[in-house]
N, C-alpha and C positions, 0 to 999 in steps of 0.2 A: 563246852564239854565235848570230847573225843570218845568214838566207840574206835574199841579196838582194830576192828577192822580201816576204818580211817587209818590208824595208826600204821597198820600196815601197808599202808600206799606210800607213805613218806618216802623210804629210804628206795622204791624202783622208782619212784618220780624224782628224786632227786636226783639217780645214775642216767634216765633220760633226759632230765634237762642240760644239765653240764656235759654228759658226751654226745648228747643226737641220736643214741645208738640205740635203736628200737627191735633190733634183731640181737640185739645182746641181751637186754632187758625182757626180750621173749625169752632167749635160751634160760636166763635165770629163772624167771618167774614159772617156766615150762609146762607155757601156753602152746597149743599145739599149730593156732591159727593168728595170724600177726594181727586180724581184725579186734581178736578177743585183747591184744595186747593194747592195742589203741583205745577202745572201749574203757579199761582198765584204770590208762593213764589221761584219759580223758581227752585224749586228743582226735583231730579227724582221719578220715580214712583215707582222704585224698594227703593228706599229708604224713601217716603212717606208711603208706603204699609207696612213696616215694623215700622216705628212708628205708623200707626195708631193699630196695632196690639199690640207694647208695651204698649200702652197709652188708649185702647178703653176703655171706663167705662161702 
């Protein structure tokens, strides 16, 4: 069984797996802090921090 809220991780987890792109999936999601975005998508901070640095525009 899924709560909806689960449900709603899918589709930003899945635009970060396939693209890397953790500063894009902030700007969607429109988190204000990349921390809160890694938290979100379940990943770490040492490796959130270094995509948002690949990726920042």
């Amino acid at each position: 069984m899924y709560a909806s809220h689960s449900l709603r991780r899918v589709n930003p987890t899945l635009m970060y797996s396939e693209s890397g792109n953790l500063k894009g999936v902030q700007e969607i999601l429109g988190h204000i802090n990349i921390e809160n975005t890694a938290l979100y998508l379940g990943i770490g901070k040492e490796e959130a921090i270094d995509l948002a640095r690949k990726y920042r525009a």
